[in-house]
N, C-alpha and C positions, 0 to 999 in steps of 0.2 A: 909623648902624647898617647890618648888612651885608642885602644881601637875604633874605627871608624865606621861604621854602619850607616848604607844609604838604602831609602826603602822608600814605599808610596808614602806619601800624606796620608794622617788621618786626621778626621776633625777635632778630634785631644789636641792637633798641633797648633791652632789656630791662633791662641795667645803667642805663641812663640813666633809665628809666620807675621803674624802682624807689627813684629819688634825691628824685623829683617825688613818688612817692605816697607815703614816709617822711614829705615837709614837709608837703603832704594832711592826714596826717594826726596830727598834730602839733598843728595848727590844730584840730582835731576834740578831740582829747584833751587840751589845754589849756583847752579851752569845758567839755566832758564828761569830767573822768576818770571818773566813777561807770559810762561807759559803753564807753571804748576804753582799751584795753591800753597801758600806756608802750612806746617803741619798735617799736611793730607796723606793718603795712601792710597792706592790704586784702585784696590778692592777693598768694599764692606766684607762682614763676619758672613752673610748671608751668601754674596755670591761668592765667597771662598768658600763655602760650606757645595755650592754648585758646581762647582770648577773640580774641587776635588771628587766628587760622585764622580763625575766623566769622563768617562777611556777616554773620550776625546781631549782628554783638555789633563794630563797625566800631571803630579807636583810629587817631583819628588824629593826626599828629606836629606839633608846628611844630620847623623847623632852621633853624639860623642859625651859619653857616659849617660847617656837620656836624655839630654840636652841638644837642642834643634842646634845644629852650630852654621846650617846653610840650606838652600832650596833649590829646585830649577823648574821653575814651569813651561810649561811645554805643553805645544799645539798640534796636532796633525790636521796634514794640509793635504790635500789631493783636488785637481783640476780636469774631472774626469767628464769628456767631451765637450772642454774648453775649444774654442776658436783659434789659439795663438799656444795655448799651452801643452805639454805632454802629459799623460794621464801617471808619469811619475808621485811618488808620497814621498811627502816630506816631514820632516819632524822639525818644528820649529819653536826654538829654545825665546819664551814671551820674556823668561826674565830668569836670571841666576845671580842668587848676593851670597856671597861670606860674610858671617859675622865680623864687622869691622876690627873687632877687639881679636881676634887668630886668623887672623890672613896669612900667610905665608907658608902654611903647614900644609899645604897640595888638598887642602880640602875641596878648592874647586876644580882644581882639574880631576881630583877625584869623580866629583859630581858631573864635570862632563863626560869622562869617560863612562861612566855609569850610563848617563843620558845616549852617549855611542852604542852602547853592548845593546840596550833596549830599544834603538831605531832598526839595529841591524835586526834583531828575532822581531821587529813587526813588520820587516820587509821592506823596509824604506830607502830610496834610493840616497838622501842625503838628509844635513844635516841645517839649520840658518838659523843664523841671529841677528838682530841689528842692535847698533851700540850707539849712542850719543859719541861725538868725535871728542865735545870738551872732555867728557871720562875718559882723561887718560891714561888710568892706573887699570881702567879695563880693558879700554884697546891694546894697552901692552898684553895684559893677559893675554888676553885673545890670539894677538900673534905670538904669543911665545908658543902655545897650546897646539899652534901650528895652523888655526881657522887665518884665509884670506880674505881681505877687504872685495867684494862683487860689485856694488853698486853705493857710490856715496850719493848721499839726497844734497841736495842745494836750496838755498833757500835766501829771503831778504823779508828782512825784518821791518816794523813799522814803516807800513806805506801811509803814514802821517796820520793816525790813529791815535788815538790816546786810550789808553786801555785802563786806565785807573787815575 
């Protein structure tokens, strides 16, 4: 495999980002349609264009020969004279895909490490993600990477609704 190079988003990448969050979410809408739209994606051109301007809001790329082969976006978070909470920063990982077609080349643990080295120089006490439980070709990820399970959400489905 050819050299791997991870760097910020830029808006040149946006055709390519938008190839990545279609299979995103795919994966999402196959587990849940009762909950995502067939054929949709997260973000429009416009607020990716937004998202990306914003220290707060960092996406970074992995390339591999000029080619977008992965992302991770990513939030800073800080609760700074919260009631309940510590004034700790957080960096929290909104979403991380590998190109479905070269999974297995450490491209994503690449990009989280990446995502690691750049929480640590912005001073951030830690690191969070949440994962959908049916993705379970991520939750393995995830624990193999070495992240633990914090907090599983619960939930109960159609309280006799009909939603379509």
């Amino acid at each position: 495999m050819a050299e791997l190079e991870i760097r910020r988003a830029e808006s040149r990448d946006i055709p390519r980002i938008d190839v990545l969050l279609y299979e995103v979410h795919k994966v999402h809408r196959d587990a849940r349609p009762d909950l995502f739209r067939a054929g949709a994606k997260k973000y429009t051109d416009s607020e990716l264009e937004e998202i990306i301007r914003d220290d707060k809001t960092p996406v970074f790329v992995a390339e591999i020969n000029g080619e977008i082969a992965g992302y991770a976006f990513c939030i800073h978070k800080q609760f700074i004279g919260n009631n309940n909470m510590t004034d700790i920063k957080t960096l929290y990982i909104d979403d991380l895909c590998v190109d479905e077609n070269i999974r297995g080349h450490h491209i994503g643990t690449a990009l989280y490490e990446y995502v690691l080295d750049y929480a640590k120089s912005a001073g951030c006490y830690n690191v969070t993600l949440n994962v959908w439980a049916d993705n379970t070709s991520a939750v393995k990820f995830y624990e193999k990477i070495g992240l633990k399970s914090f907090k599983p959400l619960f939930y109960k489905v159609s309280l006799d609704l009909v939603l379509f």
